[in-house]
ZAFIKE-616684 format. One record per residue (C-alpha): residue number from 0; residue in three letters; z, x, y. Coordinates in Angstrom, 3 decimals, padded with zeros to 6 digits. Last residue first. Layout:
<atoms>
+-----+------+----------+----------+----------+
|  nr | rest |       c3 |       c1 |       c2 |
+-----+------+----------+----------+----------+
| NUM |  ala |        Z |        X |        Y |
...
+-----+------+----------+----------+----------+
</atoms>
This chain:
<atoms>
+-----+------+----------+----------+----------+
|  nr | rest |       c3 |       c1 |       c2 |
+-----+------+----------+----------+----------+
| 194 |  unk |  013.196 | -005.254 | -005.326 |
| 193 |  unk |  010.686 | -003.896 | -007.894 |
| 192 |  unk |  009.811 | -005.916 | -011.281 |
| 191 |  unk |  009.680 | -003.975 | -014.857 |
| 190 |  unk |  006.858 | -005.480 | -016.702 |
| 189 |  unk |  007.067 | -003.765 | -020.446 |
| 188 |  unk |  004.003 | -002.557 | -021.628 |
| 187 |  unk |  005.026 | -002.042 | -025.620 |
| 186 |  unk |  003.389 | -000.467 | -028.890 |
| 185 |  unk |  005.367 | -001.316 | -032.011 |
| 184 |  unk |  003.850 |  000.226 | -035.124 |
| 183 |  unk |  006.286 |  003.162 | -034.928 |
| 182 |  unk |  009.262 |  001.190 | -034.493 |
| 181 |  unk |  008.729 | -000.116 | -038.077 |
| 180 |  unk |  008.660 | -003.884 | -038.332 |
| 179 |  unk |  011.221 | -004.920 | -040.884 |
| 178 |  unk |  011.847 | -008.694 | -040.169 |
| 177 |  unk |  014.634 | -007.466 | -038.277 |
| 176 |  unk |  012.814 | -005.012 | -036.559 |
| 175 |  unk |  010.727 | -007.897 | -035.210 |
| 174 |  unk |  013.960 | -009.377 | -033.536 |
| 173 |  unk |  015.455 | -006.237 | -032.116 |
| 172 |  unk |  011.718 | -005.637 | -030.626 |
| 171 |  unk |  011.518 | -008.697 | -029.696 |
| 170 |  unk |  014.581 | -009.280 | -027.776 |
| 169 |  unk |  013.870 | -006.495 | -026.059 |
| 168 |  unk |  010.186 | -006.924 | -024.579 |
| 167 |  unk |  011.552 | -010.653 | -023.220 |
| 166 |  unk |  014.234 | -009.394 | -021.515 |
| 165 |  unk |  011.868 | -006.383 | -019.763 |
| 164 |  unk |  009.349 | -009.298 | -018.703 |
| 163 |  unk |  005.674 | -009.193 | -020.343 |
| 162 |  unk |  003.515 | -007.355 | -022.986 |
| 161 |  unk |  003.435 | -007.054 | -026.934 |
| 160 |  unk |  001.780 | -005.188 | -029.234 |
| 159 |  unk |  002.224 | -005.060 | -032.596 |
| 158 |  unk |  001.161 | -003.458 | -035.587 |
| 157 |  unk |  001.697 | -005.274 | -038.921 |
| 156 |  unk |  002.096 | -004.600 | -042.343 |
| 155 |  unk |  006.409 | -004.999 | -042.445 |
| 154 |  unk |  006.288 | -007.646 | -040.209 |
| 153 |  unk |  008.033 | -010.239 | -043.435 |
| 152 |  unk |  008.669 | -013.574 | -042.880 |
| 151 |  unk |  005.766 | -014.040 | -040.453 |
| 150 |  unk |  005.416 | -017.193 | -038.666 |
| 149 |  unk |  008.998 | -018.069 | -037.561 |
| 148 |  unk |  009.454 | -014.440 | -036.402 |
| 147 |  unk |  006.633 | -014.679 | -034.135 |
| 146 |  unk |  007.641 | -018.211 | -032.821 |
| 145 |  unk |  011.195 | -016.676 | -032.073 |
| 144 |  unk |  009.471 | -013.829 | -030.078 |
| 143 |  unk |  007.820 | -016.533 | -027.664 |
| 142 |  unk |  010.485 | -018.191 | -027.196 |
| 141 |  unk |  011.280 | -022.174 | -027.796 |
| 140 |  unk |  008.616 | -024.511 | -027.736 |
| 139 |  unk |  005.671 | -024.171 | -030.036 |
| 138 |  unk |  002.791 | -027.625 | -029.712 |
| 137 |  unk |  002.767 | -031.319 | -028.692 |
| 136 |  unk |  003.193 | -031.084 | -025.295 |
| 135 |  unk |  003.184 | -034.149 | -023.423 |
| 134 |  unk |  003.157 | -032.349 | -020.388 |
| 133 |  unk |  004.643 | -034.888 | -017.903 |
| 132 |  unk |  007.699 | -034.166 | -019.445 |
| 131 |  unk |  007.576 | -030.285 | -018.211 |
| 130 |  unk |  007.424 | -027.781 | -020.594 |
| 129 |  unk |  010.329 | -025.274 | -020.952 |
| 128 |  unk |  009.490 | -022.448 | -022.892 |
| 127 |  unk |  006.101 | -022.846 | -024.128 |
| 126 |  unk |  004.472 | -021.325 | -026.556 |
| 125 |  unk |  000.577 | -020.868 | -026.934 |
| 124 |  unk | -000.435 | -019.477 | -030.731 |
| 123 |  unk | -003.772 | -018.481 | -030.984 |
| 122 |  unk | -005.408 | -016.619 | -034.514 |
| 121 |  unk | -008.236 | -014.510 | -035.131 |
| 120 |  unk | -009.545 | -012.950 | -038.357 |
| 119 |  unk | -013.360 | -014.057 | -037.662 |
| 118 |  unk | -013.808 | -012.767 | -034.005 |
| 117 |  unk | -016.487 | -014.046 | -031.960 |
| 116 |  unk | -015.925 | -017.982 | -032.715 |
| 115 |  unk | -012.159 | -017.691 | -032.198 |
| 114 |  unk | -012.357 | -015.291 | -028.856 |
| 113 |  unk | -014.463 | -018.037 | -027.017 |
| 112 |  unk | -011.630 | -020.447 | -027.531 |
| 111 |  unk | -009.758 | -017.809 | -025.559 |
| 110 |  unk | -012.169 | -017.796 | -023.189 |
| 109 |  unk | -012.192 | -021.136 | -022.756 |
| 108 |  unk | -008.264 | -021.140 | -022.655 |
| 107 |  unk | -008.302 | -018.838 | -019.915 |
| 106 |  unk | -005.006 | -020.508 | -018.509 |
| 105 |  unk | -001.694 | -021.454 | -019.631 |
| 104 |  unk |  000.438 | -021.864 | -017.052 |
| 103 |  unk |  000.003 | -025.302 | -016.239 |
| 102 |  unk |  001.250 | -025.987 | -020.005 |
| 101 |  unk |  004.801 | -024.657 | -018.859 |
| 100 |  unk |  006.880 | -021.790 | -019.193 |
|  99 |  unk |  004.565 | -019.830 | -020.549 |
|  98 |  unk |  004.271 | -017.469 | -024.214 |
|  97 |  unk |  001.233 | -016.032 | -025.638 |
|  96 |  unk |  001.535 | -015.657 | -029.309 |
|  95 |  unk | -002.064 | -013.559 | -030.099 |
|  94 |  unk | -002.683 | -013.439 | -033.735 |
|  93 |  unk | -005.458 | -010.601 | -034.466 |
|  92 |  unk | -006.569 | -009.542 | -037.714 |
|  91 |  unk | -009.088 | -006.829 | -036.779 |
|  90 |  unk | -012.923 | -006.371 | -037.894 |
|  89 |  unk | -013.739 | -004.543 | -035.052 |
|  88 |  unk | -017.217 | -005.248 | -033.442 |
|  87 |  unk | -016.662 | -003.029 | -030.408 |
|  86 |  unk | -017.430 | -005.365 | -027.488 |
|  85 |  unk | -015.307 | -007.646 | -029.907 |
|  84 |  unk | -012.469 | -005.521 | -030.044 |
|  83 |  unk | -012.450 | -004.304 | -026.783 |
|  82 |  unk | -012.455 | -008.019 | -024.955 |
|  81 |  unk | -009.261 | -008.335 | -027.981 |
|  80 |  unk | -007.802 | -005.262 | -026.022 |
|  79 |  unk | -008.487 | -006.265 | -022.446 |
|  78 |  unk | -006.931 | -009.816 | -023.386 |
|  77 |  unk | -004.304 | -008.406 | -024.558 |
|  76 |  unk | -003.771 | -006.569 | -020.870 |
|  75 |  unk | -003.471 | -009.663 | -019.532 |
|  74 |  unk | -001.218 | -011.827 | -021.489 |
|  73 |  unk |  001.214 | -009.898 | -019.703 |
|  72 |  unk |  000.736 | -012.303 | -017.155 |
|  71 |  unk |  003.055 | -014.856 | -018.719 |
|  70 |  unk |  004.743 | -013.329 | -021.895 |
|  69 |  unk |  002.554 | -012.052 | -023.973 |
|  68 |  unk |  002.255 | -011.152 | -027.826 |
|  67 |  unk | -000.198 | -009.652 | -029.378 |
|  66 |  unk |  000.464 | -009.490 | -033.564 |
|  65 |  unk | -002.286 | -007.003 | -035.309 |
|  64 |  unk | -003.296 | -006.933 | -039.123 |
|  63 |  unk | -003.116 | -003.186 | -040.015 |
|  62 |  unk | -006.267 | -001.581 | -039.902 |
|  61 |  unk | -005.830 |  001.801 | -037.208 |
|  60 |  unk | -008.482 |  003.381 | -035.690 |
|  59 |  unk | -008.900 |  000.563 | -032.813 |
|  58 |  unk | -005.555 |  001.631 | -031.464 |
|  57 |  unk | -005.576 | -000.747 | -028.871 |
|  56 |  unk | -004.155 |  000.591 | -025.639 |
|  55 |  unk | -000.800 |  000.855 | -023.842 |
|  54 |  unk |  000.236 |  004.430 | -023.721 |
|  53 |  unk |  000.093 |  004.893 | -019.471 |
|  52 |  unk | -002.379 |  005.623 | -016.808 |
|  51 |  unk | -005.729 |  004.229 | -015.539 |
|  50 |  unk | -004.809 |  005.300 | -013.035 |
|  49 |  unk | -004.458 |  005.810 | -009.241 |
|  48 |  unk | -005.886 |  002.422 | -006.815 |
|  47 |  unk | -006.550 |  002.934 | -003.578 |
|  46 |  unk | -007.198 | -000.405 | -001.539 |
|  45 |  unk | -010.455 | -001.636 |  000.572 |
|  44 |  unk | -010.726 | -005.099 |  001.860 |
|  43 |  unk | -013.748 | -006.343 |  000.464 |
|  42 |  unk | -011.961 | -010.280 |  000.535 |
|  41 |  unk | -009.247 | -010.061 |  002.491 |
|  40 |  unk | -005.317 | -009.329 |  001.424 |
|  39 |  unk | -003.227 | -011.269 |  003.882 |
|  38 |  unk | -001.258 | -014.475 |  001.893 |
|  37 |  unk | -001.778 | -013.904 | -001.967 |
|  36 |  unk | -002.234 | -009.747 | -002.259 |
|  35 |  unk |  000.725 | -009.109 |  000.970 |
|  34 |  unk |  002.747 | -011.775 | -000.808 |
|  33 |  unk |  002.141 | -010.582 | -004.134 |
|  32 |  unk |  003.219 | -006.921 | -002.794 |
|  31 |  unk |  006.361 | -008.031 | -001.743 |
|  30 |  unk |  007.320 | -010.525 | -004.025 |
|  29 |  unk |  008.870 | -013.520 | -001.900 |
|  28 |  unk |  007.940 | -015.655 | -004.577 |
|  27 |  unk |  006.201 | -014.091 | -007.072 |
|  26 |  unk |  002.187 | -014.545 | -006.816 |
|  25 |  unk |  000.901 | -013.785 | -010.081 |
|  24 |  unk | -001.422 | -011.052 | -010.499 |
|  23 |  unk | -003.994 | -010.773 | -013.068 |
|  22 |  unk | -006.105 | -007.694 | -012.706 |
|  21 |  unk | -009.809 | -006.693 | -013.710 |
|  20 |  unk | -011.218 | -002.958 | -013.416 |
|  19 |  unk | -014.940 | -003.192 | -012.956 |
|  18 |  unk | -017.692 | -001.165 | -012.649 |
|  17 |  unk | -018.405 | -000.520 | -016.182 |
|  16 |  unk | -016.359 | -002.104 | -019.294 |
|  15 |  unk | -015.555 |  000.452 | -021.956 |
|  14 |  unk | -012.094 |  000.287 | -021.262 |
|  13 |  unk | -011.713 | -003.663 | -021.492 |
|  12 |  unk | -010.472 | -005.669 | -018.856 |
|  11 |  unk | -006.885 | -007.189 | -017.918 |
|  10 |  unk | -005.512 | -003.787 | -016.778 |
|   9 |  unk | -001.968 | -003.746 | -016.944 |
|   8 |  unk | -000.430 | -003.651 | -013.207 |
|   7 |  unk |  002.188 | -001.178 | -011.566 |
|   6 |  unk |  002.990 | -001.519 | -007.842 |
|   5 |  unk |  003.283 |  001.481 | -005.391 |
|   4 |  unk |  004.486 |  001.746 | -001.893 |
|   3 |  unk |  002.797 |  004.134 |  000.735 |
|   2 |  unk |  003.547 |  002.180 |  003.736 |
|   1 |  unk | -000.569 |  000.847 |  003.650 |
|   0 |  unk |  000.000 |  000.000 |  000.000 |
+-----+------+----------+----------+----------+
</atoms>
């Protein structure tokens, strides 16, 4: 930012894409950056941007059936990696859990629909956490972790990633454990907010 301040965002497109690096911000209530992006960023208005950095990345070598799971906007940088996997023509077993709080906050689902037609071995499970009544919502409710765990009895043969709020990343990763998912076939992006 123009004072020099730095904000952290998974990339929402695919590494081999050209040209474009796509983010999906959501506006947090008196978020400083969000605010500046939401209320007084312009169109073509120029900003620096340093990376990509950090260990969060498909590991397109490896065949273990795959479990995304998101939390919010850390859907995001799943969708990069499934994008991959199709632009690559991977034969992965994907189940994305994506968790919301409400149906409103679910969005993409074209593309997600998209997703099941290109890729053979893939699986969508929305949650939501507290839908509103006016929702009629007939699917998960509960945590997004807690749907994981209902699914698979045993993680043992799985890789997963998983994205979203700090609370969220830890309560998986005890809970997945659990179900004895190695710590070495657990690759995180955890969204750690600034003041």
């Amino acid at each position: 930012l123009k004072d020099n301040k730095k904000r952290s965002f998974s990339l929402a497109s695919p590494s081999n894409k050209e040209n474009t690096l796509e983010l999906q911000i959501r506006h947090v209530d008196d978020g400083y950056f969000t605010d500046i992006v939401f209320n007084k960023m312009n169109i073509d208005e120029m900003m620096r941007i340093e990376g990509p950095l950090g260990t969060f990345y498909l590991r397109s070598d490896r065949k273990r059936p795959i479990i995304m799971m998101g939390g919010g906007t850390g859907f995001a940088p799943l969708k990069g990696m499934i994008e991959q996997a199709i632009n690559e023509n991977l034969a992965l077993d994907i189940h994305l859990f994506w968790g919301v709080r409400a149906e409103k906050d679910l969005y993409m689902l074209d593309l997600i629909d998209q997703w099941s037609q290109k890729l053979p071995n893939f699986k969508f499970t929305p949650i939501l956490s507290e839908p509103d009544e006016a929702d009629s919502w007939q699917g998960k409710v509960g945590f997004v972790h807690e749907a994981v765990i209902e699914a698979y009895k045993d993680l043992s043969d799985h890789d997963l990633y998983m994205c979203g709020p700090p609370v969220m990343i830890e309560a998986s990763r005890n809970a997945v454990t659990a179900k004895g998912l190695n710590q070495d076939n657990m690759f995180s992006d955890s969204f750690d907010f600034q003041a």
